[in-house]
C-alpha positions as CSV (number, residue, x, y, z in Angstrom):
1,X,16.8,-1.3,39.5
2,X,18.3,1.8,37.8
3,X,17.5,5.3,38.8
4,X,17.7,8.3,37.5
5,X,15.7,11.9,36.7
6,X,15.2,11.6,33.0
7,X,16.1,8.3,30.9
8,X,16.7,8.5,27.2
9,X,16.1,5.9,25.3
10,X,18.0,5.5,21.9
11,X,21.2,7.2,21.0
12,X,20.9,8.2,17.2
13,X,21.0,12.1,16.8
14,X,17.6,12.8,18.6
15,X,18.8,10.5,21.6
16,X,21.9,12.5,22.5
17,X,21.1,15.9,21.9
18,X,17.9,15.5,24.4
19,X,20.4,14.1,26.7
20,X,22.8,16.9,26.8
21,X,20.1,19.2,27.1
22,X,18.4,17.6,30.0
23,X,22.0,17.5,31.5
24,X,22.3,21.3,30.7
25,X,19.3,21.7,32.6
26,X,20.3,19.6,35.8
27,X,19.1,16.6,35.3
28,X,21.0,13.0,36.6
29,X,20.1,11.8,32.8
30,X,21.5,8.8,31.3
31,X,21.1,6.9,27.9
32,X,19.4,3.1,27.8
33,X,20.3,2.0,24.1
34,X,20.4,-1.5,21.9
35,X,23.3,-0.3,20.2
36,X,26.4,1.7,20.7
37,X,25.6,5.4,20.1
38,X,27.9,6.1,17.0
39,X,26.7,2.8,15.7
40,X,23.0,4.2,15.6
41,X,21.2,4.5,12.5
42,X,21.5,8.2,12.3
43,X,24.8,7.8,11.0
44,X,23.5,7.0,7.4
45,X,22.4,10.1,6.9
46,X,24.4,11.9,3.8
47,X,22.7,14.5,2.9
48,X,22.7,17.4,5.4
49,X,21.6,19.9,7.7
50,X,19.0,22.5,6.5
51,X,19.3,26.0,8.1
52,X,19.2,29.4,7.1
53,X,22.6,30.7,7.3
54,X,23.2,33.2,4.5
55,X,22.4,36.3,3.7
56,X,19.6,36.1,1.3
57,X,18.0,33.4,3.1
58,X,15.5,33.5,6.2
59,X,13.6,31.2,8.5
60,X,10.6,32.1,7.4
61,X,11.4,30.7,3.6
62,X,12.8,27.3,5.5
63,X,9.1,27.7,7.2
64,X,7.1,27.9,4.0
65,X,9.4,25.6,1.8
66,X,8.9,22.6,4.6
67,X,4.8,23.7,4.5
68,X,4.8,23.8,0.7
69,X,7.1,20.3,1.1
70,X,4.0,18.5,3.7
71,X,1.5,19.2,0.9
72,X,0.1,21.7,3.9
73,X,-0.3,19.1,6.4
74,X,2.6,20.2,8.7
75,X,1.5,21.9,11.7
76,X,2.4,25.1,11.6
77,X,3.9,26.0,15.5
78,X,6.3,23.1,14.8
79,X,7.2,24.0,10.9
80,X,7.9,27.7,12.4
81,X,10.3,26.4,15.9
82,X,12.1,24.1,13.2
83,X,13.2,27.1,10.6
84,X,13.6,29.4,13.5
85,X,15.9,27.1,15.9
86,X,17.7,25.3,13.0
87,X,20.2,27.9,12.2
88,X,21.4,28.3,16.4
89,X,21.3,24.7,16.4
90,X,23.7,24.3,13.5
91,X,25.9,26.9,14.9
92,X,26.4,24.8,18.0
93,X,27.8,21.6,16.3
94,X,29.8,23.8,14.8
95,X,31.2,24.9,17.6
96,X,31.4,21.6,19.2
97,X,33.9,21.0,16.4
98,X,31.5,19.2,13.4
99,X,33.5,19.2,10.5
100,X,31.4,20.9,8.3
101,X,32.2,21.3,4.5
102,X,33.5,24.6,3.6
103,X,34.0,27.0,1.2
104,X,37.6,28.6,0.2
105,X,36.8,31.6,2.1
106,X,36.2,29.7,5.7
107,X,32.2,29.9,5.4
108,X,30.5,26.6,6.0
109,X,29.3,25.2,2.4
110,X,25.6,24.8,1.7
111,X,23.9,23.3,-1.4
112,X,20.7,22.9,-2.7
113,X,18.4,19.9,-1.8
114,X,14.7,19.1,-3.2
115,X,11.9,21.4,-2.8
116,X,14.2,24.2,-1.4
117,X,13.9,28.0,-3.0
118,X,17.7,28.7,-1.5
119,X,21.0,26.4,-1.1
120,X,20.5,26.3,2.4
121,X,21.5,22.5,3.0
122,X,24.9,21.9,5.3
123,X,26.7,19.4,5.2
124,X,29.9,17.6,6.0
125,X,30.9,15.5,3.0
126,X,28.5,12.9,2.4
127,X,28.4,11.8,5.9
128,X,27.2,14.4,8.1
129,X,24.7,12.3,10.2
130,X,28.5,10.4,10.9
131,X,29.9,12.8,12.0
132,X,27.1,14.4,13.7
133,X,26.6,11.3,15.8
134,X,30.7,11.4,16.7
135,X,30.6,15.1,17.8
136,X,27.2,15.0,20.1
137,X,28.7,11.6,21.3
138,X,31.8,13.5,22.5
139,X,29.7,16.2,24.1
140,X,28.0,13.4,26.3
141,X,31.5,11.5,27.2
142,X,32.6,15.1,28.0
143,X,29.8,15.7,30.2
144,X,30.0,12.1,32.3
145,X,26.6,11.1,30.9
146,X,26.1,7.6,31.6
147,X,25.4,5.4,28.9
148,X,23.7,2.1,29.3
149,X,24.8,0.6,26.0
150,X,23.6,-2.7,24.3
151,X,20.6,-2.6,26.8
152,X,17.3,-3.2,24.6
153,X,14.1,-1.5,26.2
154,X,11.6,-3.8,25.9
155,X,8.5,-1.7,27.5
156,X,7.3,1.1,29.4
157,X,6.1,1.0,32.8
158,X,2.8,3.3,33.2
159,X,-0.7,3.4,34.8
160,X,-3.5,2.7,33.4
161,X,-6.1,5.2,34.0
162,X,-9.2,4.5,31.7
163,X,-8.1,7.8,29.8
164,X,-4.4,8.1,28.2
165,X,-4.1,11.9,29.2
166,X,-4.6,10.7,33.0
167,X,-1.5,7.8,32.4
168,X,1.7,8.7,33.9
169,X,5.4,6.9,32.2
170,X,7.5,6.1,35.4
171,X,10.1,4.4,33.8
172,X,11.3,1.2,31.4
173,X,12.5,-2.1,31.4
174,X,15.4,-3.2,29.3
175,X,17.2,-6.7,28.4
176,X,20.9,-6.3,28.9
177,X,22.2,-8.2,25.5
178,X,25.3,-8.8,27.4
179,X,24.5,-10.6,30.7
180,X,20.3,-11.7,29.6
181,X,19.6,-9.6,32.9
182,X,16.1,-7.9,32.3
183,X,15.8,-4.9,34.8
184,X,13.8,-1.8,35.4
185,X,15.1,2.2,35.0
186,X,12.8,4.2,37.2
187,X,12.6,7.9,35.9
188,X,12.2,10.6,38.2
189,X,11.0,13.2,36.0
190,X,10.7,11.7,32.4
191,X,11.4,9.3,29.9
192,X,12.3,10.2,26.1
193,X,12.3,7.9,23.1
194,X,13.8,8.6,20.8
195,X,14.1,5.0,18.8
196,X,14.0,5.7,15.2
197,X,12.1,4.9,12.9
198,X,9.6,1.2,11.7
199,X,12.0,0.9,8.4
200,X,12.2,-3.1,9.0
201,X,8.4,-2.9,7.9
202,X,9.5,-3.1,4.6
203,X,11.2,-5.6,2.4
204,X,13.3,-2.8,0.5
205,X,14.2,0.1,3.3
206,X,17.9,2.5,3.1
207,X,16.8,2.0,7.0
208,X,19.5,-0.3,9.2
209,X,18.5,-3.7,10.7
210,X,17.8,-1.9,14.1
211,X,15.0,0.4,13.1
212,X,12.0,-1.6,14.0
213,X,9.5,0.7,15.3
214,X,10.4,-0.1,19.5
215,X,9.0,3.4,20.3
216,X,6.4,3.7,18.2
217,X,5.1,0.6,19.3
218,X,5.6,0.8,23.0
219,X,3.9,4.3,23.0
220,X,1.1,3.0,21.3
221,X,0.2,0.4,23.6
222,X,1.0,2.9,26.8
223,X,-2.1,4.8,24.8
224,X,-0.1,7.3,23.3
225,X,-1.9,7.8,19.6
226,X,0.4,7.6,16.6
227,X,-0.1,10.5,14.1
228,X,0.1,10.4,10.1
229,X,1.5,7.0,9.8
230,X,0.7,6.7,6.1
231,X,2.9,8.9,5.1
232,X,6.0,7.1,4.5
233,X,8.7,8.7,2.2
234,X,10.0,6.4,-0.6
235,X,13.7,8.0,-1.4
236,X,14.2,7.9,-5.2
237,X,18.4,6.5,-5.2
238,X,18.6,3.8,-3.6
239,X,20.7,1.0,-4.8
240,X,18.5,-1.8,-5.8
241,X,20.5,-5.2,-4.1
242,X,20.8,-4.0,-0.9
243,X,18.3,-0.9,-0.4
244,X,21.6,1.4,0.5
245,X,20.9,4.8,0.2
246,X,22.3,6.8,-2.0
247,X,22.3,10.7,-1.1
248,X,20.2,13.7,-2.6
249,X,23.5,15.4,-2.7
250,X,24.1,13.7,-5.9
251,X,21.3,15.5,-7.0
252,X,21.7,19.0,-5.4
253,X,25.6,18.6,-6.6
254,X,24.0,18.4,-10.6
255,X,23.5,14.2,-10.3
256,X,21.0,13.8,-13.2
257,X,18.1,10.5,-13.8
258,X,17.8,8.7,-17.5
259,X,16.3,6.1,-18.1
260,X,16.9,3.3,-20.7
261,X,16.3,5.2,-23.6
262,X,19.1,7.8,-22.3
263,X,16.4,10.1,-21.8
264,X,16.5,12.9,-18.9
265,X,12.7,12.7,-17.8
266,X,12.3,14.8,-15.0
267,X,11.6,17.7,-16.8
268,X,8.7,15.8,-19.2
269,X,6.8,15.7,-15.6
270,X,4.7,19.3,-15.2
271,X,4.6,19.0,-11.3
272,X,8.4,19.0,-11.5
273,X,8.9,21.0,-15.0
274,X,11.0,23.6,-13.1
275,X,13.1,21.4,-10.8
276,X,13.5,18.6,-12.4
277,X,15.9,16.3,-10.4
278,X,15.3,18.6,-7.6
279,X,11.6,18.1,-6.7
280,X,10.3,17.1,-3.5
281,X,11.4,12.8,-2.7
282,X,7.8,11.8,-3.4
283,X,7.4,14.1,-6.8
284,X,10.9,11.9,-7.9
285,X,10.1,8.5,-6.8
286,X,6.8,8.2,-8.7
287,X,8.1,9.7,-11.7
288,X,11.2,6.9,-11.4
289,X,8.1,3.9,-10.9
290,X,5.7,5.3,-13.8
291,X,9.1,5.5,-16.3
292,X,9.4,1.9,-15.0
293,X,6.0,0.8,-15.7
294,X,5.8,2.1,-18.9
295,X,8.7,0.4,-19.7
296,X,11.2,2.6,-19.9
297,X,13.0,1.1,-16.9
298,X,16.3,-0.6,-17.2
299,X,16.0,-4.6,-16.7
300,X,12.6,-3.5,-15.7
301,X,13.5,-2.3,-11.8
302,X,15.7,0.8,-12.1
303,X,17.0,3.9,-13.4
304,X,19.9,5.5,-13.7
305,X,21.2,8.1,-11.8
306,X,24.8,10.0,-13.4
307,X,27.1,12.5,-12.0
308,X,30.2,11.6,-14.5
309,X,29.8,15.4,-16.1
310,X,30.4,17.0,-12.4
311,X,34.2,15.8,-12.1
312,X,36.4,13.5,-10.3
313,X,37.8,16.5,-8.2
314,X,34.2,17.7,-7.5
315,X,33.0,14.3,-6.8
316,X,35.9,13.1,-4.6
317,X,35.4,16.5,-2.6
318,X,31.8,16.0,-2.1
319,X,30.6,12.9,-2.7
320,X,33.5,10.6,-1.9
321,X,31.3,8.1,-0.1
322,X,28.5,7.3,-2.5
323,X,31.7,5.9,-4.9
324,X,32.4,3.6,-2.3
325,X,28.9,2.7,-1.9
326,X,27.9,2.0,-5.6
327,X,31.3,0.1,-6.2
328,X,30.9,-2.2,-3.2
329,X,27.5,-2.8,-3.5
330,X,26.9,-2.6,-7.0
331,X,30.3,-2.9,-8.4
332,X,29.7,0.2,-10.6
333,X,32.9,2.9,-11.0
334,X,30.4,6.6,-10.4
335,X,33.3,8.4,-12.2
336,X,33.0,6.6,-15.8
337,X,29.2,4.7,-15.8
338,X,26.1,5.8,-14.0
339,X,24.6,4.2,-10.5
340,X,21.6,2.1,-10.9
341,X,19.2,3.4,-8.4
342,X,15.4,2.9,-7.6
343,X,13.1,4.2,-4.7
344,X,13.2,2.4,-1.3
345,X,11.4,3.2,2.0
346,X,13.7,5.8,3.6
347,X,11.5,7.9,5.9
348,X,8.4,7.9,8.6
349,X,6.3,11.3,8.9
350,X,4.3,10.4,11.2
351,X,5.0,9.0,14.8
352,X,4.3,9.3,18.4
353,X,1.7,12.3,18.4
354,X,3.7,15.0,20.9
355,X,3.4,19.1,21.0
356,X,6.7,21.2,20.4
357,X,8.1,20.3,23.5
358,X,8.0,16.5,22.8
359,X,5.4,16.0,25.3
360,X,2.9,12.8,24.2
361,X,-0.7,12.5,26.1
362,X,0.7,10.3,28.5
363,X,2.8,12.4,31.3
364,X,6.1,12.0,31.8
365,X,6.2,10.5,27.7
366,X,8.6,12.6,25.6
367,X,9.5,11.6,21.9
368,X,11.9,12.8,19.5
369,X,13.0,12.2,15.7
370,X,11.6,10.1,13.4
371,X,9.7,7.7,16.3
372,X,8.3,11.3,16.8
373,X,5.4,13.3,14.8
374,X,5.0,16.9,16.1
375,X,4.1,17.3,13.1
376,X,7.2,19.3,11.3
377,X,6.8,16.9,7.9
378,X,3.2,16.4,7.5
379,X,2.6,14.1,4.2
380,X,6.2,14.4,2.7
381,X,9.6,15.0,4.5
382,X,12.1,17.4,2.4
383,X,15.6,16.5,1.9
384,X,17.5,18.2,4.8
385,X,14.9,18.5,7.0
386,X,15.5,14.9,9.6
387,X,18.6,16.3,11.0
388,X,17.9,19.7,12.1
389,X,14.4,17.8,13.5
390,X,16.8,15.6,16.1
391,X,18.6,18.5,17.3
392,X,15.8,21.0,17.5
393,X,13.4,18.8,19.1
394,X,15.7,16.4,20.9
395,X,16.6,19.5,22.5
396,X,13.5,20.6,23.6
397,X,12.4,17.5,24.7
398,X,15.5,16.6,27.1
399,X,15.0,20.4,28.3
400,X,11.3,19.9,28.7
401,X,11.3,16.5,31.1
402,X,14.4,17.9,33.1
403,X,11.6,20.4,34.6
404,X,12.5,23.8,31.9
405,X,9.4,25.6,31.1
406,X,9.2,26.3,27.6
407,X,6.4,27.6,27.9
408,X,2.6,26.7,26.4
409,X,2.4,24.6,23.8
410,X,0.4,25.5,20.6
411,X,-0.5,22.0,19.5
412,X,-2.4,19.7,21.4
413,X,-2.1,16.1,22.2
414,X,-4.6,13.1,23.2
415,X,-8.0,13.2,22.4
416,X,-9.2,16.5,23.4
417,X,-12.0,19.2,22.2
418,X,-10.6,19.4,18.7
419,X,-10.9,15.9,17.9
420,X,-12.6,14.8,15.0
421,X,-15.2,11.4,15.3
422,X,-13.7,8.2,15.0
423,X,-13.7,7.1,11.2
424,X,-16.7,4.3,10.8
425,X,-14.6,2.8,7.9
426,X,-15.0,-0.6,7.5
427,X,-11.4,-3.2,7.5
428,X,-11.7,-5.9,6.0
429,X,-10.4,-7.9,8.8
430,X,-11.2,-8.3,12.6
431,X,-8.0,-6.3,13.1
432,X,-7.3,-7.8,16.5
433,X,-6.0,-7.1,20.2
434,X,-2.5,-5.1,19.3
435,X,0.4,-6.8,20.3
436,X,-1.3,-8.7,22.6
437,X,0.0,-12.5,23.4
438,X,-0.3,-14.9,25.8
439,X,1.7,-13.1,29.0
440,X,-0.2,-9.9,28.1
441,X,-3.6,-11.9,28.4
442,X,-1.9,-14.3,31.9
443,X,-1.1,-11.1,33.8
444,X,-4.1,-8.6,33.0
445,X,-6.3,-11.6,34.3
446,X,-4.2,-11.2,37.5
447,X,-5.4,-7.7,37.5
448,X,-4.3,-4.7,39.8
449,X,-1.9,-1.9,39.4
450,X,1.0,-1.2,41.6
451,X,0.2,2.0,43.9
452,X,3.3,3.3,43.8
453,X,6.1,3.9,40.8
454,X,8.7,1.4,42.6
455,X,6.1,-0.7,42.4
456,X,4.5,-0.2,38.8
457,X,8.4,-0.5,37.6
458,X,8.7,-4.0,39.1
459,X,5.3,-5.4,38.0
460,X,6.4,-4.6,34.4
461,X,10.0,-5.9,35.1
462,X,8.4,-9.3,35.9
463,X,5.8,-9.1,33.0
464,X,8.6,-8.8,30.5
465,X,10.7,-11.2,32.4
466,X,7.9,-13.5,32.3
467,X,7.3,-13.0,28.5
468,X,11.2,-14.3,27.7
469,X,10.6,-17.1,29.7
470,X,7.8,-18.1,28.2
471,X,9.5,-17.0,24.4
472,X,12.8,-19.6,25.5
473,X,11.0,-22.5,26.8
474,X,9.0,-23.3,23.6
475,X,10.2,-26.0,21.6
476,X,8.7,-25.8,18.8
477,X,6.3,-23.4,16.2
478,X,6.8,-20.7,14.2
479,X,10.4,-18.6,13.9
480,X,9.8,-14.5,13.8
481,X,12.0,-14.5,10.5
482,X,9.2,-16.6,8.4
483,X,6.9,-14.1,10.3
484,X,8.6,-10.9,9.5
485,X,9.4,-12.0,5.8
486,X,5.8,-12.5,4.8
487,X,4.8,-8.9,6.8
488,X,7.8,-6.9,4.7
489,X,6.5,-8.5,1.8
490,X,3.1,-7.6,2.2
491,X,4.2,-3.8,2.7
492,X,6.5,-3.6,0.3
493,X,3.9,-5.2,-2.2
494,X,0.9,-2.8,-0.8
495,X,1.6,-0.1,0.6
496,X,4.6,1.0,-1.4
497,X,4.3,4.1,-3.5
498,X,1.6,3.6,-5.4
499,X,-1.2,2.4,-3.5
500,X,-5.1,0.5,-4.0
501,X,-8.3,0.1,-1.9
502,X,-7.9,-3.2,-2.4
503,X,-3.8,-3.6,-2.4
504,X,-4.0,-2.2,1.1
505,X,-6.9,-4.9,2.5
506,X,-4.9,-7.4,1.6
507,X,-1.8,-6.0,3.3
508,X,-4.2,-6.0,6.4
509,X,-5.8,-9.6,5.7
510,X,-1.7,-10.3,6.0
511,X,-0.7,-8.5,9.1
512,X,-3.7,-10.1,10.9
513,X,-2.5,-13.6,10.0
514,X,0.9,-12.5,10.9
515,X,-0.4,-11.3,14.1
516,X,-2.2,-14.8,14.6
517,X,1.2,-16.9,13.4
518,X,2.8,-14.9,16.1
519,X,0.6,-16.6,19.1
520,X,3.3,-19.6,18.7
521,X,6.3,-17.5,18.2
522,X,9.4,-19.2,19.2
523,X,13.0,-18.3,20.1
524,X,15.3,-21.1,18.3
525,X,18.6,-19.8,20.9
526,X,17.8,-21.3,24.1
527,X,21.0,-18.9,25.8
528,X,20.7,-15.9,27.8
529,X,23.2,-13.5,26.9
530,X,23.8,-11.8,23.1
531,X,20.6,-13.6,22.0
532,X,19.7,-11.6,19.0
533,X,17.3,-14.0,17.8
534,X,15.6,-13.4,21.0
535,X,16.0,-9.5,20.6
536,X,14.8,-9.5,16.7
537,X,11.2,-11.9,18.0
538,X,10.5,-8.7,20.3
539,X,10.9,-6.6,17.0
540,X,9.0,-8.4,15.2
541,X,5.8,-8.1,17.6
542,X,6.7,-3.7,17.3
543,X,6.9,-4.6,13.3
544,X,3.6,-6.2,13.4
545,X,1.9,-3.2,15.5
546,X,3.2,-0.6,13.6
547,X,2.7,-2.1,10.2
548,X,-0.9,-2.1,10.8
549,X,-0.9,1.7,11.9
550,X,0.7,2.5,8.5
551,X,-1.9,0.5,6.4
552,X,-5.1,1.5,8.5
553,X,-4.0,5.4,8.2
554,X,-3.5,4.3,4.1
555,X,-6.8,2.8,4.2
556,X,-8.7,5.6,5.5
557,X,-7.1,8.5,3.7
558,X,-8.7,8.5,0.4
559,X,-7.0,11.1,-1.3
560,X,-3.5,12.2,-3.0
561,X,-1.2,13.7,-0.5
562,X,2.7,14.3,-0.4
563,X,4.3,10.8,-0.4
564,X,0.2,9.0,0.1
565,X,-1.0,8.2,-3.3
566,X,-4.5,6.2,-3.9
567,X,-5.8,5.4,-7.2
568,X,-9.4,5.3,-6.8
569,X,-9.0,9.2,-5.5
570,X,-5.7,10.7,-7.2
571,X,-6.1,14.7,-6.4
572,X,-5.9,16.6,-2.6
573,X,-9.1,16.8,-1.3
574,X,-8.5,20.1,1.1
575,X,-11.5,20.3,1.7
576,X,-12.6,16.4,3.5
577,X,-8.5,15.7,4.6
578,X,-6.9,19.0,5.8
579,X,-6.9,16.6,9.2
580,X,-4.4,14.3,10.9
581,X,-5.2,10.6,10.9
582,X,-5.1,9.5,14.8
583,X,-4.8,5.8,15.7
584,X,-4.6,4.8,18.8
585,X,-4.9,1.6,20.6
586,X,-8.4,1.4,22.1
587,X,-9.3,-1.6,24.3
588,X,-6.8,-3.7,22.5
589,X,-7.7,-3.1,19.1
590,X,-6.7,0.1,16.5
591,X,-9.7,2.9,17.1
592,X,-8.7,5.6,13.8
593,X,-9.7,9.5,14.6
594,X,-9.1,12.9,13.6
595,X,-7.3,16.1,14.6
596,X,-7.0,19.3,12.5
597,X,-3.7,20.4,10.8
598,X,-2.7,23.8,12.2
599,X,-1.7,26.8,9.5
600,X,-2.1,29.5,11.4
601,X,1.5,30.7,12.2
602,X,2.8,33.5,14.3
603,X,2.3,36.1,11.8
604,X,0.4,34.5,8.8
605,X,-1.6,31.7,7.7
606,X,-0.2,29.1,5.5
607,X,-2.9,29.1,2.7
608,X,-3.0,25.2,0.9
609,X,-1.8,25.8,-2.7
610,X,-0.8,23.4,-5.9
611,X,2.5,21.8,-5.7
612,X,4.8,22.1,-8.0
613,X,8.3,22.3,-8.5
């Protein structure tokens, strides 16, 4: 058993800057992580930083652009402590030695992104969440923070108090990829995830192999509810082979969209009739799909996407990268043809329900990033907005479970006074006992709960050591590949951008008979150590879990908001959804409730208005 005050778990952008501030705080802190940190998935990130830097500029336009941006179902506490802690947060990886873009006169460069009413985007290149990864991962070598490496968490270890606000997190237990050892990490103080997002959901994601919804789902079934998961932001360039994401700097450099005819269409779209290629990411992705499915589509999948006009010494300054990315993935020259580009899940709003501080229901639970909903993004994430989220709140959450009081916090968490009645909507299938299996079901027949934390640590070190065992001694049944396949499908075909009543049951009907197939799961690589086919069958029971969030929220939410379109209802209903859509795992099986968006701010209320661009 590992020890130590507050554990991290992940290493992507959120991971390490909640780490250095916990160790800023005092804290014996180390990072538990599946992957390397500067291999995390944080390093795709092109685009940039948003924080208002310039003269001209404030953080109370950053506030109201990102509210305008959630289609007013941002909260507005966390909108506010984003705008206002961005531009500090900024300055320190610059002074950690981020090699920000910059302009002739020294100033660090900032351009304009979607939905924003100043340039106020940083960025370094078009690889800033690179080299934002390598200069926070220097900070932590510096500081002597240990790093448990290639060591996949597998579960949580908490009580289990009839009410979630009453559970206490006292730790995790990881697989270590390199030896097959599975051991505990007892936590002193807290634990933090910080995992990433549930891209792997979906057949046609910009989101790596590694983002498979860990966090979400282990929070979930500690009783931690998971907030807004419909909202999931389509990014309109991606390349269609692969899903590689191509950046909204394109855009904000001048990039412009045609489609077969040659025709610039932005502009013929009256929510975007002032922005045009620089709308909000959901405004842009549906506009790409309709031009599609009226036919106006190249080869019936794509548009293109041009930047030829800005310049090869603009382009190689700037946007480098995304040549090397459309020529070795498409085989398409960005300086003399356009990039073929569609949209492709990029992006989770919602997540682990926490306050400002990080802090779930459950004590002693911390989240950060994109496994996180506080809720900065509401229904639709704007361009430039994820990074300063990792830093701001990755901060505040490592700060907050090393024992800093940051003081109250102005949104709740858990189901409190101000929650709303669960919905009495009717699925179309039993939805069944979430992420339940066989060793679950063994081991809560044996009943009790370890009195003690040492004790609760090694009960849920032997439950997940008894799960693998179980896992590698079947011979025979189903692989989680075929399983996983059919479940992305069923997303990608259902719950994509535009979305039905009934396209969404039967995304459910199919992530219940994925949930059945997955009762005779079976781990083809009988070895013990570097057995990712035993690490990607754990996945694929956190795919299955979180996939079913994201349809039930879809399926309850009849109305038109930020990235969430349904047919049969295609206008914002303030009146019926100014309200969170809570789902949390009740007895074994999804219970959906409601909690109020908050728009009061410090000084002013946030007033819903149209959105357009």
């Amino acid at each position: 058993m590992y020890e130590h005050d507050v554990i991290v778990v992940g290493a992507g952008g959120a991971g390490l800057r909640a780490a250095i501030a916990a160790h800023e705080a005092g804290a014996d802190t180390a990072l538990v992580s599946k992957l390397h940190p500067v291999r995390s998935h944080t390093g795709a990130a092109e685009g940039g930083i948003n924080a208002a830097l310039q003269e001209g500029d404030d953080w109370e336009l950053h506030a109201y652009d990102t509210m305008k941006g959630s289609d007013y179902l941002g909260d507005a506490p966390a909108v506010e402590t984003l705008a206002q802690d961005a531009p500090e947060e900024t300055m320190h990886l610059e002074h950690w030695g981020m090699p920000f873009s910059r302009e002739e006169d020294g100033r660090v460069s900032q351009r304009p992104f979607g939905g924003l009413s100043y340039p106020r985007t940083t960025y370094a290149g078009a690889e800033t969440g690179h080299h934002l990864l390598h200069t926070m991962y220097e900070q932590v070598v510096k500081r002597g923070i240990q790093v448990y490496d290639e060591w996949y968490v597998m579960n949580l270890a908490t009580t289990d108090e009839p009410d979630p606000n009453d559970r206490e997190c006292h730790g995790v237990v990881a697989y270590d990829v390199q030896s097959g050892n599975i051991e505990g990490f007892k936590a002193n103080q807290g634990v933090v995830l910080a995992t990433g997002g549930p891209g792997q959901a979906f057949d046609h994601t910009t989101n790596a192999v590694s983002c498979t919804g860990d966090g979400h789902a282990m929070a979930y079934r500690a009783g931690a509810p998971l907030e807004d998961m419909e909202f999931i932001q389509f990014h309109p360039t991606s390349l269609p082979s692969t899903g590689v994401l191509i950046s909204e700097g394109v855009r904000g450099e001048g990039g412009i969209l045609y489609n077969s005819e040659g025709e610039r269409f932005m502009f013929e779209y009256g929510y975007a009739n002032n922005s045009g290629e620089l709308a909000s990411r959901d405004v842009v992705a549906r506009a790409e799909l309709t031009e599609v499915d009226e036919g106006r589509g190249i080869e019936d999948e794509y548009v293109h996407l041009d930047m030829r006009h800005l310049g090869e010494e603009r382009i190689m300054d700037r946007l480098e990268n995304i040549l090397h990315l459309a020529e070795d993935f498409e085989g398409v020259d960005g300086l003399v043809e356009p990039m073929p580009v569609k949209p492709g899940q990029h992006y989770a709003m919602g997540g682990i329900e926490t306050d400002e501080n990080g802090q779930t229901c459950i004590n002693g639970l911390y989240a950060a990033g994109e496994c996180a909903c506080v809720s900065v993004h509401g229904g639709n994430r704007l361009g430039g907005n994820a990074l300063p989220e990792l830093i701001v709140f990755g901060k505040r959450a490592g700060r907050h479970a090393a024992g800093d009081d940051l003081g109250e916090p102005e949104i709740r968490t858990g189901y409190g006074d101000d929650a709303e009645d669960e919905d009495d909507t009717e699925f179309p299938v039993t939805p069944g006992k979430a992420g339940l299996d066989e060793v679950d079901e063994a081991i809560a027949a044996d009943g009790g709960v370890a009195a003690d934390a040492e004790g609760l640590l090694e009960r849920a070190v032997e439950r997940e050591r008894a799960r693998v065992d179980r896992l590698l001694d079947r011979d025979e049944g189903v692989q989680h590949a075929e399983i996983r396949s059919k479940l992305q499908q069923a997303m990608t075909d259902y719950v994509n951008v535009f979305r039905t009543e009934d396209g969404i049951k039967k995304a459910l009907k199919i992530i219940r008979e994925c949930r059945q197939e997955y009762q005779n799961v079976y781990v083809d690589d009988p070895s013990r150590t570097f057995n990712t086919d035993l690490q990607h069958t754990i996945e694929t029971r956190n795919l299955i879990d979180v996939a079913e969030t994201i349809a039930l929220g879809a399926l309850v939410r009849n109305e038109f908001r930020g990235a969430h379109w349904r047919q049969e209802n295609q206008i914002r209903d303030d009146e019926n959804w100014l309200k969170h859509t809570m789902v949390s795992w009740d007895g074994g099986e999804p219970s959906v409730w409601y909690r109020p968006v908050i728009l009061e701010g410090q000084d002013k209320t946030y007033e819903p208005k149209e959105r357009s661009y």
